[in-house]
C-alpha beads as a LAMMPS data file, in Angstrom:
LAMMPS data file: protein, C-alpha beads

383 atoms
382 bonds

1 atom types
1 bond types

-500.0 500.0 xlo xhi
-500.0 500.0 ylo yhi
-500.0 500.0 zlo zhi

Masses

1 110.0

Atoms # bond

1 1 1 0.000 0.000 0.000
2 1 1 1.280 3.455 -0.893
3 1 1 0.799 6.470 1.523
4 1 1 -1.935 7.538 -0.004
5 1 1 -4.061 4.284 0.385
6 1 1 -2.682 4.954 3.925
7 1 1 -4.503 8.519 3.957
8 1 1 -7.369 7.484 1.736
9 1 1 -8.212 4.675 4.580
10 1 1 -9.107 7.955 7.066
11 1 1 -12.459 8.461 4.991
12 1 1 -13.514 4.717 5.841
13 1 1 -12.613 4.857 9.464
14 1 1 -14.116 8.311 10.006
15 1 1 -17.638 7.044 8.186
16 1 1 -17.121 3.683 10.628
17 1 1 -17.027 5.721 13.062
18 1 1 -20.263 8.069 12.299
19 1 1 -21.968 5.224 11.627
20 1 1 -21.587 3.696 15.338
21 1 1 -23.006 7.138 16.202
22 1 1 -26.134 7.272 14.469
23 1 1 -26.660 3.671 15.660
24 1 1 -26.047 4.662 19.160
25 1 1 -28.294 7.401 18.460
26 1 1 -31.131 5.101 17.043
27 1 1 -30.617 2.687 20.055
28 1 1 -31.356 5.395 22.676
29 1 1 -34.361 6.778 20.545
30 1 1 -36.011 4.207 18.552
31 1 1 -38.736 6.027 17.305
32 1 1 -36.467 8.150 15.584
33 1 1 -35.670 5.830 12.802
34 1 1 -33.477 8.760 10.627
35 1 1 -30.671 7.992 12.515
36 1 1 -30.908 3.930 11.905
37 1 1 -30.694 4.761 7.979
38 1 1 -28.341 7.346 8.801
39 1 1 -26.144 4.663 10.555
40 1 1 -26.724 2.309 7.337
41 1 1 -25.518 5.007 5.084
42 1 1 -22.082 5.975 6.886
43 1 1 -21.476 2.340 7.104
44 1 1 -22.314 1.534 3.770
45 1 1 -20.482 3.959 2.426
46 1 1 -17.137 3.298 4.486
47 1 1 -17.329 -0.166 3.554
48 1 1 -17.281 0.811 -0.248
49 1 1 -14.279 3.157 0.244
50 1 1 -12.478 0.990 1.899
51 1 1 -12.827 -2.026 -0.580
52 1 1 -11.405 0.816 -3.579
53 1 1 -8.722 1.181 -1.343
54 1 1 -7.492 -2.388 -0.039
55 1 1 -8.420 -4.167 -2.936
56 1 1 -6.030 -3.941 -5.981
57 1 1 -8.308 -2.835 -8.924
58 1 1 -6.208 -4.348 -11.498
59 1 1 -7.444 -8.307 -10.965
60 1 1 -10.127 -7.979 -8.939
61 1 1 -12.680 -6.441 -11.140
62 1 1 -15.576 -7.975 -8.728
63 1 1 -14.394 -5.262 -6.167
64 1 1 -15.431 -2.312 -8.443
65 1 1 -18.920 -4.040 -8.635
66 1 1 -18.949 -4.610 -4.758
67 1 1 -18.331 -1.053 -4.093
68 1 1 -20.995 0.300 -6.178
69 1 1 -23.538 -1.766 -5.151
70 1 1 -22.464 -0.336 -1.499
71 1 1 -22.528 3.180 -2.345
72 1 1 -25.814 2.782 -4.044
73 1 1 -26.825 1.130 -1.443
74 1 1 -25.677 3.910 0.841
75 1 1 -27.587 6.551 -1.024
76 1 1 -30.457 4.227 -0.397
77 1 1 -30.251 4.695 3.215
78 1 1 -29.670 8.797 2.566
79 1 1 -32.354 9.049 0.753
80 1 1 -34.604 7.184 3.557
81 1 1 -32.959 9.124 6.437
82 1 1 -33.474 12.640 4.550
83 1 1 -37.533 11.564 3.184
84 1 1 -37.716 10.543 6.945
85 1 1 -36.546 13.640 8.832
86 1 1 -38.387 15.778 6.691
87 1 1 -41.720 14.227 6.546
88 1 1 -41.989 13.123 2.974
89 1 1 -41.928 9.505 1.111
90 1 1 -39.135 8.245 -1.043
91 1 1 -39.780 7.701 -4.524
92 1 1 -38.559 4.022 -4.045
93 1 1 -39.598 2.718 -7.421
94 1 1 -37.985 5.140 -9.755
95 1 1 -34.857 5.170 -7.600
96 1 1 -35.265 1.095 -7.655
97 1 1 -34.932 1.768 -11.374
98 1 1 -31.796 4.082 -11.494
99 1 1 -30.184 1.691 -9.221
100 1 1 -30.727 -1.230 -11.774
101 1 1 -29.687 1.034 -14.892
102 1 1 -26.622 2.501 -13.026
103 1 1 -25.299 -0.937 -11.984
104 1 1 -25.558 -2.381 -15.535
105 1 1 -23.717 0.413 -16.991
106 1 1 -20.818 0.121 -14.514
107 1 1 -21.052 -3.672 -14.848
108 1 1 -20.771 -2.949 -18.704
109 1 1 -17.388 -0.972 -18.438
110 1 1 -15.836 -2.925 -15.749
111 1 1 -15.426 -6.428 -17.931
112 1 1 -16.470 -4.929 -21.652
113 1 1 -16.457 -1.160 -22.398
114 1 1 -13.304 0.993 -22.186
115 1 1 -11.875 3.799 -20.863
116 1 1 -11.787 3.445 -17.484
117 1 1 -12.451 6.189 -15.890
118 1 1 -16.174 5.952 -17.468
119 1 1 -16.771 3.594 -14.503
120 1 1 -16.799 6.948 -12.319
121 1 1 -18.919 8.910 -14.805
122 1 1 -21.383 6.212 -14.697
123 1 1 -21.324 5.515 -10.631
124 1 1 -21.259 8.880 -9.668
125 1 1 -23.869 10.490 -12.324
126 1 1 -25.879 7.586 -11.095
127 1 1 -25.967 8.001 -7.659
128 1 1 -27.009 11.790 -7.949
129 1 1 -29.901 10.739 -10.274
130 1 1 -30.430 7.912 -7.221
131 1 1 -30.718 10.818 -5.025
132 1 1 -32.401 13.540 -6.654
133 1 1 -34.670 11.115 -8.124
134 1 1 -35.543 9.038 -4.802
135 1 1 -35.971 12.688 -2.885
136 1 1 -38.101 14.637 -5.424
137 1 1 -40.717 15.520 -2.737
138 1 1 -38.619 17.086 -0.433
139 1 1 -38.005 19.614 -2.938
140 1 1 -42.013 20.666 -3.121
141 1 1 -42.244 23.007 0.437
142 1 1 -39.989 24.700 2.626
143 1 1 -39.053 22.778 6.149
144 1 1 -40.550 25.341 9.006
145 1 1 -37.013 24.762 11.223
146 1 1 -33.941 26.521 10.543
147 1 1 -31.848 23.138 10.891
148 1 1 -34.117 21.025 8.611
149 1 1 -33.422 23.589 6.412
150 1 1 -30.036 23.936 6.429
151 1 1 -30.138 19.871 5.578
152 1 1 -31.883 19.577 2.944
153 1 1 -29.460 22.896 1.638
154 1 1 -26.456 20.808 1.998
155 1 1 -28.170 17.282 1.133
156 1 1 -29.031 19.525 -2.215
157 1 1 -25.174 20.756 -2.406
158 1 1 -24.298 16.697 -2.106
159 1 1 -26.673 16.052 -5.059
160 1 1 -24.650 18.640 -7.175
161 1 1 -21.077 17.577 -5.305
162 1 1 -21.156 14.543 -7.496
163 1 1 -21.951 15.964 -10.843
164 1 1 -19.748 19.301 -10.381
165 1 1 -16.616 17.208 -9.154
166 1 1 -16.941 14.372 -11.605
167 1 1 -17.232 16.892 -14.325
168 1 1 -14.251 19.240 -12.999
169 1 1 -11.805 16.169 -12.012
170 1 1 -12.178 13.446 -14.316
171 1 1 -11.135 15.197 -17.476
172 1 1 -7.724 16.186 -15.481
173 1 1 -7.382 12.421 -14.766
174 1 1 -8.150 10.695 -18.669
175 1 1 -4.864 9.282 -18.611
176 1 1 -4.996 7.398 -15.029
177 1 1 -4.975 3.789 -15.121
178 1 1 -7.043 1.571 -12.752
179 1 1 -3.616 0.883 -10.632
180 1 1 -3.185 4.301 -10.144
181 1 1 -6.582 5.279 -8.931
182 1 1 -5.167 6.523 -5.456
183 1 1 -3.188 8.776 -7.118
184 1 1 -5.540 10.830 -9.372
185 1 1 -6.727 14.131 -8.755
186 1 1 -10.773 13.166 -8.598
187 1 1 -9.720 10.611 -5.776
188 1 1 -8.260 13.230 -3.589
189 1 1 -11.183 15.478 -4.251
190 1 1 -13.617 12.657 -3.674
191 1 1 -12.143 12.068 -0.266
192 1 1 -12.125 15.596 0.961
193 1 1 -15.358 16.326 -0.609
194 1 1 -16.832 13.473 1.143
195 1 1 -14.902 13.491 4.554
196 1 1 -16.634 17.671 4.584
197 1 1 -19.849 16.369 4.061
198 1 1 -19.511 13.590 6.392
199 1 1 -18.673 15.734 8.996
200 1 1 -21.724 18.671 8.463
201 1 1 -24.135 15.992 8.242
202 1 1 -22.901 14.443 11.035
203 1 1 -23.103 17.998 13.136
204 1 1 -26.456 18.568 11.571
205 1 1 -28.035 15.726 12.565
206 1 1 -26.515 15.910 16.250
207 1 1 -27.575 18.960 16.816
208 1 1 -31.364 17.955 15.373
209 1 1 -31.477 14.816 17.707
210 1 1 -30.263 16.657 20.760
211 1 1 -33.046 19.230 20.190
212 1 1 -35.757 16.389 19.366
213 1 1 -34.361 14.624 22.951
214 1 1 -34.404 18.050 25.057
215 1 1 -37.767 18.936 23.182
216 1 1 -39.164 15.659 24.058
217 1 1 -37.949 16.070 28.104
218 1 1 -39.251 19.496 27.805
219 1 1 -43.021 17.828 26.898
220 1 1 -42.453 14.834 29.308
221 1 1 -42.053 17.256 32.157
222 1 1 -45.187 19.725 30.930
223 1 1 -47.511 17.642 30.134
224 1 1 -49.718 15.403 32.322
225 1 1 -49.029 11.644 31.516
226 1 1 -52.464 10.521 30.949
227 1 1 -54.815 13.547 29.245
228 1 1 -51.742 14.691 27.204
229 1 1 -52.680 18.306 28.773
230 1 1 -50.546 21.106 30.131
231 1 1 -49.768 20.584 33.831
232 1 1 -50.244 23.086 36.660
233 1 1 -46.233 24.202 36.109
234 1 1 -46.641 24.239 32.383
235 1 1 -49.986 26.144 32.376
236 1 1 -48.583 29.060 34.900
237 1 1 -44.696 29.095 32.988
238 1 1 -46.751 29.581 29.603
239 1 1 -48.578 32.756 31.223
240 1 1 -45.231 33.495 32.920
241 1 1 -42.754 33.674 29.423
242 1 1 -45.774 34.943 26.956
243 1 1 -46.875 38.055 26.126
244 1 1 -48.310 39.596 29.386
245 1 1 -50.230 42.006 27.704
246 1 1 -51.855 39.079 25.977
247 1 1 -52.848 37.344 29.551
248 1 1 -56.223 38.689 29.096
249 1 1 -59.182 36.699 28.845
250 1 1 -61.935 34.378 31.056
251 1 1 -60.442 31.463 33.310
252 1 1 -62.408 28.322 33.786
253 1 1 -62.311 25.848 36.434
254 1 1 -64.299 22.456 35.896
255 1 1 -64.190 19.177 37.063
256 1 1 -65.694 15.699 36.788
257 1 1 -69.495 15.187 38.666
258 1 1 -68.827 12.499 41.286
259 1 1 -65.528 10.934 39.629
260 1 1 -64.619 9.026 42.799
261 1 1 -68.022 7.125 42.797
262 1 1 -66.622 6.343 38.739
263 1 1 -63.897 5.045 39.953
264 1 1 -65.143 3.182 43.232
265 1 1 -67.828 1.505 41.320
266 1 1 -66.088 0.833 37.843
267 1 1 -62.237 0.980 38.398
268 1 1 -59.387 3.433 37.923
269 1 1 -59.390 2.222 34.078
270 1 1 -62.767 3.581 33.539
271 1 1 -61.985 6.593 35.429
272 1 1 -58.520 6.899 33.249
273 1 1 -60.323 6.455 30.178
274 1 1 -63.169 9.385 31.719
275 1 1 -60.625 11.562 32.101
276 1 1 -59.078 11.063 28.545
277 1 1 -62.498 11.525 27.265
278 1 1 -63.186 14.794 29.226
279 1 1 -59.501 16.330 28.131
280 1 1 -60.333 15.773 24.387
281 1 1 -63.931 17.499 25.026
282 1 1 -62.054 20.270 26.209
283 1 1 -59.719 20.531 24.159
284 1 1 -62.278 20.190 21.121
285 1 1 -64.190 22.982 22.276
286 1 1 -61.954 25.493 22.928
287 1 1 -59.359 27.452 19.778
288 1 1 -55.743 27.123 18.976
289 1 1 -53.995 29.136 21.490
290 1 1 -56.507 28.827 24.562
291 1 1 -54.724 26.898 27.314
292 1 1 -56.012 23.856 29.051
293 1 1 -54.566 22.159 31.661
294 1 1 -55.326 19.161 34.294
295 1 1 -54.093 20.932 37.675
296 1 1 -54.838 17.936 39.208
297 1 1 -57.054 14.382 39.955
298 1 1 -60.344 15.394 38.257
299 1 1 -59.695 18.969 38.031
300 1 1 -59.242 21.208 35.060
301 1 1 -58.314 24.979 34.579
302 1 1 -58.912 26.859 31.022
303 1 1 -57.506 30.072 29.914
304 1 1 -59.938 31.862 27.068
305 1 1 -57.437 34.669 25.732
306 1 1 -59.766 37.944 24.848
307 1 1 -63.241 36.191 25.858
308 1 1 -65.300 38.120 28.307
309 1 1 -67.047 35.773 30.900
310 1 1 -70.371 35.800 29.383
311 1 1 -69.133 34.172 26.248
312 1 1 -66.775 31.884 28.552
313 1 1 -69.992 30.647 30.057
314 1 1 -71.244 29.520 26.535
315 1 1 -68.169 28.021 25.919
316 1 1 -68.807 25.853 28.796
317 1 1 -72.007 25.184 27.822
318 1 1 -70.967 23.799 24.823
319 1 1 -68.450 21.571 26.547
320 1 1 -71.572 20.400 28.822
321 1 1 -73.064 19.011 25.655
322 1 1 -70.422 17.911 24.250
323 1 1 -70.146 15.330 26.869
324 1 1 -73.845 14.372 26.875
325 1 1 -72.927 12.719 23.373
326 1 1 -69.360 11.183 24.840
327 1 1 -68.706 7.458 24.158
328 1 1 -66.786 5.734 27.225
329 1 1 -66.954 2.147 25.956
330 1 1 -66.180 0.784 29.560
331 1 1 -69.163 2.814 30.971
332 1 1 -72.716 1.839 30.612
333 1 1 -75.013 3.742 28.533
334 1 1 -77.073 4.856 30.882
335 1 1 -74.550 6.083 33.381
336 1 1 -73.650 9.870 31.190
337 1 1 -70.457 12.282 32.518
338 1 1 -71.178 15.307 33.391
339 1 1 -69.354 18.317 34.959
340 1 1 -69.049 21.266 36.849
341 1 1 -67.898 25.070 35.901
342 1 1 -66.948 28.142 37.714
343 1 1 -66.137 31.185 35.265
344 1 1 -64.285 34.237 36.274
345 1 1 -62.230 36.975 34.417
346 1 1 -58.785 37.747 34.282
347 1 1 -57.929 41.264 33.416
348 1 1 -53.959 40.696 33.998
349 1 1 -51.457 38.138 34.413
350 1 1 -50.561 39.552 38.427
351 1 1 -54.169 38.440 39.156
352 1 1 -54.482 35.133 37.771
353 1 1 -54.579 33.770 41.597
354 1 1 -57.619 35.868 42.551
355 1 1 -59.113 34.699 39.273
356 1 1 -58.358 31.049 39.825
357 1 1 -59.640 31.139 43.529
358 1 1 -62.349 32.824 42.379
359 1 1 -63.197 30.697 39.697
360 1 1 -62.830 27.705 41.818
361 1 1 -65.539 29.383 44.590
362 1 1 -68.144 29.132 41.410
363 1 1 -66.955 26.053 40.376
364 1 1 -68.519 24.783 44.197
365 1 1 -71.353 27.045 43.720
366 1 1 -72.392 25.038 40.937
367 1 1 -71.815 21.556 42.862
368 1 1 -73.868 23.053 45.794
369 1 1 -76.590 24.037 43.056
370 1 1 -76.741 20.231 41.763
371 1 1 -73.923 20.377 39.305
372 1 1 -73.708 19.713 35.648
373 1 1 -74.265 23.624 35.397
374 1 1 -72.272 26.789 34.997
375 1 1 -71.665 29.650 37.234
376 1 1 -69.808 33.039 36.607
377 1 1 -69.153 36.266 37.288
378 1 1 -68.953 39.506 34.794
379 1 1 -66.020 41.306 37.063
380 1 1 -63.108 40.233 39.441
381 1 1 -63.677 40.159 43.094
382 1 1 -61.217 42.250 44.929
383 1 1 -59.608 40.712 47.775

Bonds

1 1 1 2
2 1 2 3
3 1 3 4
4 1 4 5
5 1 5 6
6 1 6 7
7 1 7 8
8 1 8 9
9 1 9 10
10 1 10 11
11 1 11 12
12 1 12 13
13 1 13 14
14 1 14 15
15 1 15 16
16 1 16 17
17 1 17 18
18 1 18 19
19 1 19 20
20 1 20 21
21 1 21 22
22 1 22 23
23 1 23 24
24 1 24 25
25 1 25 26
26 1 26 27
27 1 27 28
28 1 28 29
29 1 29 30
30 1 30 31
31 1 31 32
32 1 32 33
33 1 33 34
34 1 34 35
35 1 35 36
36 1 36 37
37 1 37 38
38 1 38 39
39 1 39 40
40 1 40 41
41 1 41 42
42 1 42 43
43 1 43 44
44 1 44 45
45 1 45 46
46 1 46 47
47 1 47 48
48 1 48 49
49 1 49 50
50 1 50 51
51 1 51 52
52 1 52 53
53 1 53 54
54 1 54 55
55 1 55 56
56 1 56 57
57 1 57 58
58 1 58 59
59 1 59 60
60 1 60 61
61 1 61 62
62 1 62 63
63 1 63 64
64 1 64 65
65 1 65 66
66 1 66 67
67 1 67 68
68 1 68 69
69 1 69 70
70 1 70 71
71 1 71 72
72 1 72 73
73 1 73 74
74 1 74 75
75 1 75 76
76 1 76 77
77 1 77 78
78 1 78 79
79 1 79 80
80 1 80 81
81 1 81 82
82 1 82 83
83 1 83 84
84 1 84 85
85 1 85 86
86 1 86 87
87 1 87 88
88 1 88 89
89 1 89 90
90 1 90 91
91 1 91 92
92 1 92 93
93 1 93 94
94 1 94 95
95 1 95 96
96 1 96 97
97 1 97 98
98 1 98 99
99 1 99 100
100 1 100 101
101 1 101 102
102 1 102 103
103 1 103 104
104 1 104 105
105 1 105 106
106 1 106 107
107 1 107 108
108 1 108 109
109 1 109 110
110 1 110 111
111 1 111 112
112 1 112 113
113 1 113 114
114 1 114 115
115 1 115 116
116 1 116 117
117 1 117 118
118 1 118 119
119 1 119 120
120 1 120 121
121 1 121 122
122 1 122 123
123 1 123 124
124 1 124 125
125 1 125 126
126 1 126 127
127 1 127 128
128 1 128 129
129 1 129 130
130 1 130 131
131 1 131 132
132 1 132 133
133 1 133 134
134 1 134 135
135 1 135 136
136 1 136 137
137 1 137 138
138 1 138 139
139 1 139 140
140 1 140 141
141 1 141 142
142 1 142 143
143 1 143 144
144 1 144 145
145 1 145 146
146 1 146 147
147 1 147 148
148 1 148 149
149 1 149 150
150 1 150 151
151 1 151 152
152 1 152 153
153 1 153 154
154 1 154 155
155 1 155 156
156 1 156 157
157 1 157 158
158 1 158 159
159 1 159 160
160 1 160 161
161 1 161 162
162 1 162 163
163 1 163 164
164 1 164 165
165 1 165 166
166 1 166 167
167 1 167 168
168 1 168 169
169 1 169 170
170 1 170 171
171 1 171 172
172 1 172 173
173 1 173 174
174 1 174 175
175 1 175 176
176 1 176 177
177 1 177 178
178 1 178 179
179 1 179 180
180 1 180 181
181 1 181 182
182 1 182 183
183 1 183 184
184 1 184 185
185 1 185 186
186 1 186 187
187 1 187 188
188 1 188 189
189 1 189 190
190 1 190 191
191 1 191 192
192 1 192 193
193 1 193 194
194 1 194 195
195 1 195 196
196 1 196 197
197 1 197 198
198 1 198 199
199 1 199 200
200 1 200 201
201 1 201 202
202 1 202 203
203 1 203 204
204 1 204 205
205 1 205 206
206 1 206 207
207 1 207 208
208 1 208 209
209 1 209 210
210 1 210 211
211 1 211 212
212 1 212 213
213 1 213 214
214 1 214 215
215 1 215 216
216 1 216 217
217 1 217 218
218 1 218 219
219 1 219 220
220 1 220 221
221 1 221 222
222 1 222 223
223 1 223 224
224 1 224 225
225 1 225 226
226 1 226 227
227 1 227 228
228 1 228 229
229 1 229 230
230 1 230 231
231 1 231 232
232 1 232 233
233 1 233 234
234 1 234 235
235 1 235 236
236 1 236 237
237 1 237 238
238 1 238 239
239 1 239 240
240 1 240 241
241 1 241 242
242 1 242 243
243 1 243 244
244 1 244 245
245 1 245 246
246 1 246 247
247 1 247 248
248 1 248 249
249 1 249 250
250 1 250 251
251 1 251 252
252 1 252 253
253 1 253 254
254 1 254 255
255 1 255 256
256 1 256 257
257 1 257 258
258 1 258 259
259 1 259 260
260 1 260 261
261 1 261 262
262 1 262 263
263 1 263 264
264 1 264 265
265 1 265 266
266 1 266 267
267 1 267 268
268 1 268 269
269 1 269 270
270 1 270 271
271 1 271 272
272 1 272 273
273 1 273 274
274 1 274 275
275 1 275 276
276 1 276 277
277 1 277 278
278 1 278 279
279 1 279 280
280 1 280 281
281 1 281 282
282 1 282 283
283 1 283 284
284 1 284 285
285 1 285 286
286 1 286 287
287 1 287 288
288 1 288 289
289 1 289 290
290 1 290 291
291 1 291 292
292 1 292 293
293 1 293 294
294 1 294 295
295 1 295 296
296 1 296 297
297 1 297 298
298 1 298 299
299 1 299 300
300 1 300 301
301 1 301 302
302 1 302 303
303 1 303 304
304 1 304 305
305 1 305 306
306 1 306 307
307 1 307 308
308 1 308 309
309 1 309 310
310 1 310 311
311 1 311 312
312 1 312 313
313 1 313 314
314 1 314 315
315 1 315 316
316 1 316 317
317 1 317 318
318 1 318 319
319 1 319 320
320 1 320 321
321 1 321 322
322 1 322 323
323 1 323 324
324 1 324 325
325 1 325 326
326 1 326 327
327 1 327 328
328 1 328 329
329 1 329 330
330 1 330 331
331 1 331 332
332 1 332 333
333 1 333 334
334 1 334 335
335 1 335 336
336 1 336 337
337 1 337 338
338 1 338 339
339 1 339 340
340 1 340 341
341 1 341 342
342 1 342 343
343 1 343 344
344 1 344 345
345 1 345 346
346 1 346 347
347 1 347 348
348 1 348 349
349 1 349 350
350 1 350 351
351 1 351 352
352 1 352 353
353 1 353 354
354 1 354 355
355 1 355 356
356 1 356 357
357 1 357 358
358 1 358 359
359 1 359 360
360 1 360 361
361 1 361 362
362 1 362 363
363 1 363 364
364 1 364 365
365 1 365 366
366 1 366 367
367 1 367 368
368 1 368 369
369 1 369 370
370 1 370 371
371 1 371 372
372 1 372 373
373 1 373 374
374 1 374 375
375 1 375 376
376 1 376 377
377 1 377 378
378 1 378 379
379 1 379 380
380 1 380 381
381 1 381 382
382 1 382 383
């Protein structure tokens, strides 16, 4: 092995390498399953490199077919990880097809046709068609996040990476023979090219996985387990960081008519399922924006941005028919879920305690008045 074999065998390691990562990656978060083809693709790739460089070209043609049914099978796994992360589907079957037609052509001047160095024309020309072909969709709308972005901007660069250095290198290398490979000028830019985009992809897609992982704590710890609602802490930090002159609006307080004798006489899997029920009501009934939380057991506090109490109460009113026509398959027909309301306003974020508390003295107005009924008031009570 010359020195350059020795330097061209960094490429393969570094891929290796990458590849472990994104498979560490996919084993810690499984439901991300980018980073699985991500891992397939470094590893695929580094496997094809490194049989160009170990294997002598010269009487081992079979190598040269080996390695591009790796790479292709490497921009396989790109185009799955990229379609993936960005919420599109591959176009598998005319990629399927490039793959075929690409292969046959390099398989045609590896034992028959002549020069040599159309093996690279046809490889690499192929595997940007692969690509660009495979990923058409991703191409239709703009990713909302700056980072998805920025990948499918340098996936896009890769694309053009292997027509623009094909085009630019091979020319300059006509006269290279199949044993001296290592030596030519496109094999030195193909390294560095791909080592560079190795590298950015590989900080692109750490940094997207360590935001899905901190974004996915972040909902973990604000939202409550079962009803998929804001918790108490999540409902008063949204108030807290938003735009206070915003906080302005009707809160409600409400909870579930005699939940413990649901769960006494039925079970806590009935109740669960009662309270998963009554969270989607809620959640149905109210706009984009409003917040709803579950402060706690059968409790639940709504904040109605701009909405005076009088069309609050409505609001409720709709919820309280809403879940005259709820379905709890565990329950018996007969037996319907009903609830309880207390409506007050909030006229700024420093008195959302008074307008909780007093909320929540409706809210057992309304039980003492038989429940299944709304009670509000048009202006705050000043403590």
């Amino acid at each position: 092995m010359t020195a350059g074999n020795y330097y061209a065998l960094s490429l393969p390691l570094c891929t290796s390498l990458l590849a472990l990562g994104f498979w560490a990656c996919w084993r810690w978060r499984r439901a991300q399953r980018d980073t699985l083809w991500m891992a397939g693709c470094f590893a695929l790739f580094g496997l094809g490199l490194a049989g160009q460089v170990l294997t002598p070209p010269l009487p081992l043609r079979g190598s040269a077919v080996v390695s591009a049914l790796l790479y292709q099978g490497g921009a396989w796994c790109l185009a799955e990880a990229m379609c993936w992360r960005l919420g599109q589907r591959p176009a598998r079957w005319p990629m399927a097809w490039l793959v075929g037609l690409a292969f046959v052509v390099r398989i045609y001047y590896v034992y028959v046709g002549e020069p040599f160095y159309m093996r690279v024309y046809a490889l690499n020309f192929g595997l940007a068609a692969q690509l660009a072909v495979g990923t058409w969709r991703l191409w239709r709308e703009r990713p909302v996040l700056r980072l998805e972005r920025a990948l499918r901007l340098l996936f896009g660069l890769l694309i053009l990476s292997f027509l623009v250095r094909t085009h630019s290198t091979v020319p300059a290398s006509v006269a290279v023979s199949k044993a001296s490979l290592a030596d030519s000028p496109f094999w030195g830019v193909l390294q560095l090219s791909m080592l560079v985009f190795a590298l950015l992809f590989a900080m692109l897609y750490a940094a997207i996985t360590m935001r899905d992982a901190l974004v996915q704590l972040q909902d973990e710890r604000n939202r409550d387990p079962l009803t998929q609602l804001l918790n108490r802490r999540a409902f008063l930090e949204a108030l807290k960081h938003g735009d206070q002159r915003r906080a302005v609006g009707t809160v409600l307080v409400c909870d579930v008519d005699h939940f413990k004798q649901v769960n006494d006489r039925w079970g806590h899997a009935v109740g669960d399922a009662v309270l998963q029920g009554f969270a989607r009501t809620l959640q149905e009934c109210v706009r984009e924006g409003d917040l709803v939380a579950r402060f706690g057991g059968e409790e639940f506090v709504l904040l109605l941005y701009g909405v005076v109490p009088k069309d609050a109460a409505l609001v409720a009113e709709r919820i309280r028919q809403h879940l005259r026509h709820m379905d709890v398959g565990l329950l018996p027909p007969e037996h319907a879920i009903t609830a309880s309301f207390g409506v007050a306003p909030l006229l700024a974020l420093s008195q959302l305690n008074q307008a909780i508390a007093q909320a929540d003295r409706l809210l057992y107005a309304a039980k003492a008045a038989g429940r299944d009924c709304v009670r509000w008031e048009a202006e705050p009570i000043k403590l």
